[in-house]
N, C-alpha and C positions, 0 to 999 in steps of 0.2 A: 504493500500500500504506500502511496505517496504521504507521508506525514505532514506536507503541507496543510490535505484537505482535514488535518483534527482542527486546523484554529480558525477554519474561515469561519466568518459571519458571528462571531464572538462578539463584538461591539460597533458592527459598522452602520447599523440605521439610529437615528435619532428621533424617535416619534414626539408627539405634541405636549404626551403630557408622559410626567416620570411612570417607569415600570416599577414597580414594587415586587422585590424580591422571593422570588418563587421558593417556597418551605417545603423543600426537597429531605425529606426526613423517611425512616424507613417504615412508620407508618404511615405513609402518604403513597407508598410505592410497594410494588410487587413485584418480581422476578421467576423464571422457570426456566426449563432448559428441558426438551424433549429429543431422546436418543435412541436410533435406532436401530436394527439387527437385521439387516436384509434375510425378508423370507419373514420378519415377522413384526406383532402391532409394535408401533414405539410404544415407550415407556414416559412420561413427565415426571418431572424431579421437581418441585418447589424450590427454592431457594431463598435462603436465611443470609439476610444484609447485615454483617459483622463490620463494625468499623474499626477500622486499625489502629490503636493508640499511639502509633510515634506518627503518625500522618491523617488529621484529621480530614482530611479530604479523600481519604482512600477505603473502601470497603472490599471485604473478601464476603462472595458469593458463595453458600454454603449447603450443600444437599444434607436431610439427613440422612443418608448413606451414601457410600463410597461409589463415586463416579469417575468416570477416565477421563478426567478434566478437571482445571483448576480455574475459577472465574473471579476476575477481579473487577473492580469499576471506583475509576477515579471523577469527584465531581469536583466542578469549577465554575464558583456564583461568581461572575464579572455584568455590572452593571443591571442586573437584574435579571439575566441570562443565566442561565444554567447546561454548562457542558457535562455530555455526560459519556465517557470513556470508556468502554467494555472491551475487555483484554480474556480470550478465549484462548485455553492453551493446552492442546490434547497430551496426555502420557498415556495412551495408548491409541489405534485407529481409530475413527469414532466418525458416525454419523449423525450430528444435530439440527435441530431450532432452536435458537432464544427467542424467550418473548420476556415484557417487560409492560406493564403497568403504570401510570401516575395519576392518581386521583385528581381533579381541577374542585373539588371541593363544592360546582355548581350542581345544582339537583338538575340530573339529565331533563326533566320535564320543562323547565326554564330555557333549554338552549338551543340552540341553532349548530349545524356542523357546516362544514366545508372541507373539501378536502379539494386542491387546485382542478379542474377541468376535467371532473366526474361527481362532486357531489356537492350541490347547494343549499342549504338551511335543510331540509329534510325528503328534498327528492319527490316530494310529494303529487307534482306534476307526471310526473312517470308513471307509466304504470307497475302493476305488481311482478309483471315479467321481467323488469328491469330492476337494477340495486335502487330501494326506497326504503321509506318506514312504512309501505305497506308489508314490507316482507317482515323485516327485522327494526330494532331500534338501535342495534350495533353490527357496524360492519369493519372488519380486515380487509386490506385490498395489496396487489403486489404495487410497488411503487411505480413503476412503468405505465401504470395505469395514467399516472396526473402529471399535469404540465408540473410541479414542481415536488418533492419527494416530503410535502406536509399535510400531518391534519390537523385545523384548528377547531375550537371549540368558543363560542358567543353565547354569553351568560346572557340573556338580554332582560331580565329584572336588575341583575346588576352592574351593567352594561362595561364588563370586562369579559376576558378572552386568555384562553392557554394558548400555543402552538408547541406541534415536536416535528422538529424536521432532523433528517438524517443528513452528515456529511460523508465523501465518499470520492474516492479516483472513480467509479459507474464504468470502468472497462470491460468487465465480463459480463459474462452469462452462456448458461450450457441448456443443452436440450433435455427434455424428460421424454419417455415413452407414453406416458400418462399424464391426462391433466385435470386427475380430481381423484382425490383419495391421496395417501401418503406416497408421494412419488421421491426416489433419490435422483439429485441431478447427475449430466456423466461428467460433468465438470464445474469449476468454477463461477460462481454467480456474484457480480455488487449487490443485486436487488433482493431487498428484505422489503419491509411490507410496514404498517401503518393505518392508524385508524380508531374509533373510537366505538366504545361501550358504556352500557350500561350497566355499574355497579351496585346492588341493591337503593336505586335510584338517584344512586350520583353517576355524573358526566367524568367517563375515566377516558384519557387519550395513551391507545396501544400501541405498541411496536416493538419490531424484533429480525432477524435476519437467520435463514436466507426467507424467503416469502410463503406468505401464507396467505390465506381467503377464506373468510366466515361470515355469515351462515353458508354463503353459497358464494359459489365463481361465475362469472359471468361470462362465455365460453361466445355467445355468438346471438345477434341480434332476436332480443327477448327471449332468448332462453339461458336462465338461471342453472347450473348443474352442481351436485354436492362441492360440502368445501374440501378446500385443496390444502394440504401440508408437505412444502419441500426442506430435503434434507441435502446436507452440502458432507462430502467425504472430507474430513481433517486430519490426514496423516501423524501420528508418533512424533510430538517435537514440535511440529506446525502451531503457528498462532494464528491467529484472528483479529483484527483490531476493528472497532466498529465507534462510532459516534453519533451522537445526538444530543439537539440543542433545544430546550426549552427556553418558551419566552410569556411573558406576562403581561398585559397592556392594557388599559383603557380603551373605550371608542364607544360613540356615544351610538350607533347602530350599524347593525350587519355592513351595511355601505362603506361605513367609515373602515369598520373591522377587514374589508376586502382590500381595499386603498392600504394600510399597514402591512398587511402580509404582503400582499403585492410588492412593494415594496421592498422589505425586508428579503423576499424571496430574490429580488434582480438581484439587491446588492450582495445578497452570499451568495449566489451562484454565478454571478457577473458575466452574464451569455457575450459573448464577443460576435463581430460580423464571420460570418465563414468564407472562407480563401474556397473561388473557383475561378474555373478562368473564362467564365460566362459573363459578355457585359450586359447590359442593358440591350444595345444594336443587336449584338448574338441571337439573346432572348426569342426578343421580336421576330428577328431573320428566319431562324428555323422554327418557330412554331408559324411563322405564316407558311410552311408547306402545310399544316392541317388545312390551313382556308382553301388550298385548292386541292387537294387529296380527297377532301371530305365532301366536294359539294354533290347533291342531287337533283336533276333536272328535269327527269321524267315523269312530275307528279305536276298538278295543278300551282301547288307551291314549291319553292328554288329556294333550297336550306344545305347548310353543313349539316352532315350527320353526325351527329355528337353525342348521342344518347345509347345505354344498352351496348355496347360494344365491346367487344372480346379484345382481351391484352393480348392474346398470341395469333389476333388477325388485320383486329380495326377494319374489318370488312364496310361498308356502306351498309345501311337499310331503310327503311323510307317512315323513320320516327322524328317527324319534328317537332319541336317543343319551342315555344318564344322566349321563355325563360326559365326561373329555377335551374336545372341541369343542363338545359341544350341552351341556353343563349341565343336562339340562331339572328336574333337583330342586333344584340348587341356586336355580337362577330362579326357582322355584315357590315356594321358601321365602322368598327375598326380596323377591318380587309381593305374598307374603301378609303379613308385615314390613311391607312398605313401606302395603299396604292398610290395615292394622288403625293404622298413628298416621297415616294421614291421610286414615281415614274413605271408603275407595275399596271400594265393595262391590265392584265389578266383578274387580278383580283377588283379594279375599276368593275369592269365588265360582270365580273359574278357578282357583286356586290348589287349592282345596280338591279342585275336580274331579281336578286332577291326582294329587292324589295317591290317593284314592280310584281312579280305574284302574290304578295303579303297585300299590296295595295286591291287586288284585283279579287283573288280569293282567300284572303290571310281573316275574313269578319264571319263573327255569327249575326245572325239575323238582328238583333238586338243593335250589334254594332261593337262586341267584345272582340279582341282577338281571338282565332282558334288558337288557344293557348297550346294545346297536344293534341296533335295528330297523329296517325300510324297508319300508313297508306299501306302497310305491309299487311294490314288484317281489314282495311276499308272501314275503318273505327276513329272515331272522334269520340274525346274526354267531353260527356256535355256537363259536367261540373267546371265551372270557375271559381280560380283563387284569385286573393285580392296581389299574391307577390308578382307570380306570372304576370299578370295585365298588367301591373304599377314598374314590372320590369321592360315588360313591352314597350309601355308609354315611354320610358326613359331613356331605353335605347333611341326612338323616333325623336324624341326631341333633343338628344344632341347629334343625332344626323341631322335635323331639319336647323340647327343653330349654326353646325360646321359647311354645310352649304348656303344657306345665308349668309353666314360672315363670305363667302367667295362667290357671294353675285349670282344664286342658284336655287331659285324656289321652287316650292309644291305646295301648291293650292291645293290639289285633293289630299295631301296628307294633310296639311296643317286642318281643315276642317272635321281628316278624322278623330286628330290628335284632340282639339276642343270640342270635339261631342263625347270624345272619350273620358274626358277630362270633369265633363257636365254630368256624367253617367258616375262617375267614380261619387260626385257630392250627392246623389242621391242615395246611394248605397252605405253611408256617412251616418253611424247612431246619433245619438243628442250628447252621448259621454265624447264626442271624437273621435272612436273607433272605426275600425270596418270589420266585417265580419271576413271570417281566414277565409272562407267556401262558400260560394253561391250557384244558383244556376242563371239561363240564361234573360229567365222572365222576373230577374230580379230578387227571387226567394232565397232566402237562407239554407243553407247546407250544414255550415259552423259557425257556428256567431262568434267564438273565441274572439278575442283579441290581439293575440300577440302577433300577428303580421303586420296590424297596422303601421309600423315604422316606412316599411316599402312606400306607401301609399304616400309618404311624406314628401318625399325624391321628386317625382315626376309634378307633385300639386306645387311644390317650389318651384320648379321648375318652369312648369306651365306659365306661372304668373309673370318669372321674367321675361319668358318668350313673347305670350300674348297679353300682355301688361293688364292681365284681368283681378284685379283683388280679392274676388270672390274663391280662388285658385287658393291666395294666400292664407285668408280668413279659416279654411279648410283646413290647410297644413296646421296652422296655430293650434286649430282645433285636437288632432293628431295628438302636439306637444304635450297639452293637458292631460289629455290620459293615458300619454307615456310618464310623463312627472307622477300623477295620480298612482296609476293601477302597477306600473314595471317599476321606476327609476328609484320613486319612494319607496318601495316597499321589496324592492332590491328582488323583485318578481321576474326575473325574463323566459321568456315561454313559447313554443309553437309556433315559431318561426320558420322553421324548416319544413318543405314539407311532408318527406315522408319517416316521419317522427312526432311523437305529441308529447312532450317534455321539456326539460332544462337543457336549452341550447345556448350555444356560442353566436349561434347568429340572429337571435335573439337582442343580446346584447350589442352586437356591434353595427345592425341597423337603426337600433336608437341614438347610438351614439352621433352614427352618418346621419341622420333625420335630425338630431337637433344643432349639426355641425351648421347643414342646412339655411336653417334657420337662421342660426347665428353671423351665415354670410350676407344674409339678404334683409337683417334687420339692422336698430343701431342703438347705441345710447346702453340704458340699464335692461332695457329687453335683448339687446344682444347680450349681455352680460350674462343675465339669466339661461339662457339657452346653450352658451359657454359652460354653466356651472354644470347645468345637467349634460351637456357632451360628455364632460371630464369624468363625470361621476359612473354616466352608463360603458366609459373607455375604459375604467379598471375592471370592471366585470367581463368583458372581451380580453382585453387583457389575460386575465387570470386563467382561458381556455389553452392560450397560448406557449408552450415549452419553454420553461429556461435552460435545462439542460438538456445532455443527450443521453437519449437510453442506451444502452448496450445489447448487442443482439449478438448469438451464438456464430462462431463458426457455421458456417452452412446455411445461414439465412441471408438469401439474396442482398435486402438492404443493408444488413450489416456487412457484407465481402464487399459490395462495391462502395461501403463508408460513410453513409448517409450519418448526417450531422443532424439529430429530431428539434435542437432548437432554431423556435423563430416557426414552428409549422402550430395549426392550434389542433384541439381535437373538436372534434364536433359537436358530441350531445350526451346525454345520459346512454339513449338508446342504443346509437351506434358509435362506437370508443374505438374510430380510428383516428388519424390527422389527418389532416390534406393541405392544401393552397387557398382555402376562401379568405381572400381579404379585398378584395375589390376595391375599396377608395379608404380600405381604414389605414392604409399605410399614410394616406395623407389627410386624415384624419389628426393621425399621432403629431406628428409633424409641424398642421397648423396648432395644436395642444400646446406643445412644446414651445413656440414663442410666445401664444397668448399666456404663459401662466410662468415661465422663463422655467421649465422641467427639462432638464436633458435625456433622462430616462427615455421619457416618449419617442423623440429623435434617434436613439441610439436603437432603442430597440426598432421600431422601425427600421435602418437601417440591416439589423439582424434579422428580420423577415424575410426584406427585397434578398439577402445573402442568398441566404437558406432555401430560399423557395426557387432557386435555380437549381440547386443540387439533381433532380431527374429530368434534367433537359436530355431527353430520346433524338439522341442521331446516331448515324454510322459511326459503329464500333465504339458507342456508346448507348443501346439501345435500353440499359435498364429495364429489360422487362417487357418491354413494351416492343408491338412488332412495328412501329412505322414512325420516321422520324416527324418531331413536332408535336406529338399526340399524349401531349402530356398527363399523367398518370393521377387518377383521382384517390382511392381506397385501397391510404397506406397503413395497411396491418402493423402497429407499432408494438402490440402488446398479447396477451393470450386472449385475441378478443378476432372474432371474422365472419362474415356475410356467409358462411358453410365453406367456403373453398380458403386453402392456404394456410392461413395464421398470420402467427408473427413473421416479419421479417419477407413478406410478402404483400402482394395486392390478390383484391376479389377476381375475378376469371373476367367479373363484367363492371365495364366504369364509362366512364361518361366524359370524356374529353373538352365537348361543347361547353362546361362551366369552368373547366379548370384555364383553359387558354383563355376565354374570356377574363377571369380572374385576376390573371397572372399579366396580362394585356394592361389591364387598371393601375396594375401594382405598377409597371412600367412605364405607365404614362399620368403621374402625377399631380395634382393642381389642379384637371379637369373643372372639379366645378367652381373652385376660386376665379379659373378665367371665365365659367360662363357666367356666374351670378356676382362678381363685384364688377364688371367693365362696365 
């Protein structure tokens, strides 16, 4: 182990108000140690906290019987912080767990959990197929599961908070045969595990190494399977060194409690930008061969295929989607962008076509986009979502802005774009919302609210284009019941759409909807809409990895060195990472000077890095069979869509969102120049 990683993040954040020193005593804490006998059940040892009289900071770890091991644990209170040292050291071969206990002293009924970009205040959104409190009221998790290796705990009667984070070199990790039930690894693991319980109704935060999961592992989308306990092989003489750091805080709500850890988590883990030799031009260059690889001509409508597609063919098929996963307008618009400054008629020309059949036959009868089609079964979605349409719209109006700024109008679009526009304030509750699903005669489908943010984008939008207030008055309206129902109450939800839980893009199209706002208003009302950006940015944030996981020999993403910080993960439901960040990189960005944070900037920065890492070309094809077609569903962790696992992707992924994506990431500022000129 690198002895650097025992002393990071000892004293380097400075929160608002003083921590009060964590009463790290041995009735405050627990310890065990489970060994085992290949071929048969492990055995658990308790373990007795003996403090060492000539070093009051040292304890020896004690079974009462004789075990093939000696455990020791050195503690260290620095400014409120609590290190904590666990020194494992076989005298004979031995197969183990530690786990390890500390009471927060809060009655679990009073709190709130978090664990970084898997579990929010109680999960409760989720359904019970997925990790919630409908299952359990304590859960284990391996740490590879969350963007940062902590679980905290929010007292919110008495509005403080524990955290235990692990430090660690995170270079290993080995395969198991098995992944549920008592499995020994074939080698080497960093990843141990973390998470909290309930102690005869107190709020206990767990953890221990190598990993474990309880009640249940979460193996692949919505299904739950028995829990898992991994054992790591410790040679005769071999040690172990292991750390963790407790911390104590104030914060006067959940929000504020996310803003701290956040925090806290960059500075101890201090994600750097990642070294490729991918620039920005590169980017752009070889993912424009998807906009001409992919297009389809032979249907009514003229779209990249981008949806449902095989990593080992990227075949075509005649599924097109306007938004969510297929983007095919926003692609079209940025084929056509990217054509006209670098002189590429080819993508001028498909570009043009595409929208030309979207204009012709792209409407349902009402006057919606046909959000998804599948001419490969002669089937239209007659449900509509409020993202799809509101991403529609938005692609259309910064194609209809970028030809306008160069002398090139459309009168039948812009007319469809404001009736589209007038259609959306109809559908507009009295709270501000929009409902996620509807059909075409205007009925409800999903009243939810959590997509409403999309719906923000284009009603901004709109107003600057077609200087209508009524556009804006709408948007406003948005704001309030994202302040109201998401931001205040640190709620983000149902954003995604195929998923209905605690999501990542949840949070960071609020953020973009009130960035919005705040470009296009002024005074103490931009102010306010600044506050609540910042506020809904650390919850996107927090989706997002600071470190990297380590992945075994023999798993694809780990051979070719994938770097997982700077990627976010998604949702409760589906617990891979990907590329979504569409405009939040400049999001962070404008953050960053309005509030003078460098954080925001840098990590930024470590996104645009990161998010180049599986640019697919010749003799770099990552997986993927066609250069440009960049890779949606990265298996990071024991979690997968049925096919693959870790260190792999799903068999079937969606290209159309991810190059769109990645397209945003690389072209910056967008809406700074369309809404402040």
């Amino acid at each position: 182990m690198n002895l650097k990683y025992l002393f990071l993040g000892i004293a380097i954040v400075t929160f608002t108000v003083t921590a009060k020193a964590i009463d790290y005593v041995p009735q405050n804490t627990s310890a065990s140690i489970s060994l085992k006998v290949p071929g048969n059940i492990a055995k658990q040892y308790p373990l007795n906290m003996q403090k060492l009289h000539n070093d009051g900071s040292a304890y020896l770890l004690e079974a009462s019987e004789s075990i093939p091991l000696t455990i020791s644990q050195r503690v260290e209170n620095i400014d409120g912080k609590v290190n904590i040292k666990v020194c494992i050291t076989a005298l004979e071969d031995v197969y183990f767990n530690y786990n390890q206990q500390v009471s927060t002293g809060f009655r679990h009924d009073d709190c709130q959990f978090y664990m970084p970009g898997f579990w929010y205040r109680r999960n409760l959104r989720s359904p019970k197929e997925a990790p919630s409190f409908h299952t359990s009221d304590s859960w284990l998790v391996r740490e590879d599961r969350l963007s940062a290796p902590l679980t905290g705990i929010y007292c919110e009667k008495e509005k403080s908070y524990m955290t235990v984070n692990r430090l660690d070199a995170f270079t290993d990790d080995a395969l198991t045969t098995h992944r549920e039930g008592e499995v020994i690894l074939s080698g080497k693991t960093s990843i141990g595990f973390t998470g909290f319980e309930n102690k005869n109704g107190t709020a206990t935060l767990s953890f221990g190494f190598p990993y474990r999961e309880a009640p249940r592992t979460y193996i692949r989308k919505l299904t739950l399977a028995p829990e898992v306990e991994a054992f790591q092989f410790l040679k005769k003489g071999e040690t172990v060194l292991l750390t963790w750091v407790l911390a104590e805080n104030k914060a006067e709500d959940f929000s504020e409690f996310i803003q701290h850890a956040w925090e806290y988590c960059y500075d101890t883990y201090s994600p750097k930008p990642v070294e490729t030799p991918y620039s920005v031009a590169d980017m752009k260059e070889t993912m424009s061969a998807f906009f001409v690889n992919s297009l389809v001509e032979k249907y009514p409508l003229v779209f990249n295929s981008g949806i449902h597609l095989r990593t080992d063919e990227c075949h075509k098929n005649g599924q097109a989607e306007v938004g969510f996963i297929g983007r095919v307008l926003l692609n079209a618009f940025n084929a056509l962008e990217y054509g006209w400054e670098n002189n590429r008629e080819d993508l001028k020309n498909n570009s043009t076509k595409i929208f030309e059949s979207y204009l012709k036959n792209g409407f349902t009868p009402a006057g919606f986009f046909k959000e998804s089609v599948n001419f490969d079964r002669n089937t239209e979605d007659p449900v509509h979502s409020i993202r799809r349409q509101s991403e529609g719209i938005y692609a259309m109006l910064h194609y209809l802005a970028y030809e306008k700024e160069n002398g090139r109008r459309h009168p039948e679009w812009e007319q469809r774009m404001k009736t589209m526009l007038d259609m959306l304030l109809r559908l507009q509750n009295a709270d501000g919302s929009f409902p996620r699903k509807f059909n075409d005669d205007f009925t409800i489908v999903d009243k939810s609210g959590g997509s409403t943010p999309s719906a923000t984008l284009p009603l901004v939008m709109g107003y600057k284009y077609f200087k209508d207030k009524r556009y804006l008055e709408s948007a406003k309206r948005t704001a309030t019941y994202l302040e109201n129902e998401l931001i205040s109450k640190s709620d983000y939800f149902s954003s995604t759409l195929d998923a209905n839980c605690e999501d990542k893009e949840a949070s960071l199209y609020a953020a973009t909807a009130t960035y919005y706002l705040s470009l296009i208003t002024k005074g103490e009302e931009r102010r306010h809409y600044a506050d609540l950006t910042k506020k809904a940015a650390y919850f996107a944030l927090s989706w997002y990895y600071l470190w990297d996981v380590p992945f075994a020999q023999g798993q694809m993403l780990g051979d070719i060195g994938l770097k997982t910080r700077g990627w976010g993960n998604v949702s409760v439901e589906n617990n891979h990472i990907d590329v979504f960040v569409f405009e939040f990189a400049s999001v962070l960005q404008w953050l960053s000077k309005e509030y003078n944070e460098p954080r925001f900037s840098d990590f930024a920065e470590v996104i645009s890095t990161s998010m180049r890492q599986l640019l697919p070309h010749e003799g770099h094809l990552c997986g993927i069979s066609l250069t440009g077609y960049y890779p949606e569903v990265v298996q990071h962790t024991n979690w997968d869509y049925g096919k693959n696992g870790k260190g792999y992707y799903n068999d079937i992924f969606a290209p159309g969102w991810t190059v769109a994506s990645l397209w945003e990431l690389f072209t910056p500022g967008r809406a700074e120049e369309l809404l402040t000129k």
